[in-house]
N, C-alpha and C positions, 0 to 999 in steps of 0.2 A: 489824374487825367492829363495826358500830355496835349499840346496842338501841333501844327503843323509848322513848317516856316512860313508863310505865306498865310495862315493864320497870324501867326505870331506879327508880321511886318503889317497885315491889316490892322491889327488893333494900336501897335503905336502910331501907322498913319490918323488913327480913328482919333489917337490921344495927343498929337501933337501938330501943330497945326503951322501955318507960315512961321518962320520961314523954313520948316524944317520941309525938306522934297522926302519922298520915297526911296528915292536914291539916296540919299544923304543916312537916312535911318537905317536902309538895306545896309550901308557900310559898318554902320556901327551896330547892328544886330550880327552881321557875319563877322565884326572885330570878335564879339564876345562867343563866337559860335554857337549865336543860336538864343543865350540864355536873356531869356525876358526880364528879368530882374535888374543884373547887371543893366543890357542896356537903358533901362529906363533910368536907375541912377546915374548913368554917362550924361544922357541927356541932360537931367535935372540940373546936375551940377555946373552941366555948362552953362546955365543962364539962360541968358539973352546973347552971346554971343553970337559968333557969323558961325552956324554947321557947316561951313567950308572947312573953316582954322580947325574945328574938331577930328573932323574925316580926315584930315593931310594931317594933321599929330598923331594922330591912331595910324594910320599907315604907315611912319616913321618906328625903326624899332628903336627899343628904348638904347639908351647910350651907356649902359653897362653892355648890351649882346654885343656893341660895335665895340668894346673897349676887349672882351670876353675873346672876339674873333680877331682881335689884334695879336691879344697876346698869343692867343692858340698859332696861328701864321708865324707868329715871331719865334716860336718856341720849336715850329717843325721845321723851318729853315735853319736853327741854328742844330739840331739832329742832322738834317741833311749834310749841314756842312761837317761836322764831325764824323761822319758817316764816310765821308768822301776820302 
């Protein structure tokens, strides 16, 4: 049986309580697209922390994709210039 999203974001408001907002859970239900599991482990493990710092780390891609897109960029400009 599947739910809804909006099921799914009721029940972690239902399970988790100050300081976590709605908003702040919406972001880390839609980080995991969607899966209820995952997020509740995100949550868990953050503690007691601030869900701010959570939601803006999650929003941040990880530093291998920005290391990944560097090299990709570095690799097609040095083509280009070959190319030329």
């Amino acid at each position: 049986m599947s739910i809804t999203y909006e099921e799914a974001l009721s029940t972690l408001t239902s399970m988790f309580g100050p300081p976590w907002t709605q908003d702040a859970l919406d972001a880390v239900l839609r980080h995991h697209e969607g899966h209820m599991e995952n997020t509740v482990e995100t949550v868990l493990s953050h503690g007691d922390g601030d869900p701010t710092d959570l939601v803006e780390r999650l929003a941040r891609p990880p530093p291998e994709v920005s290391n990944d897109e560097e090299l990709a960029r570095s690799l097609a400009a040095e083509a280009e210039a070959e190319a030329a």
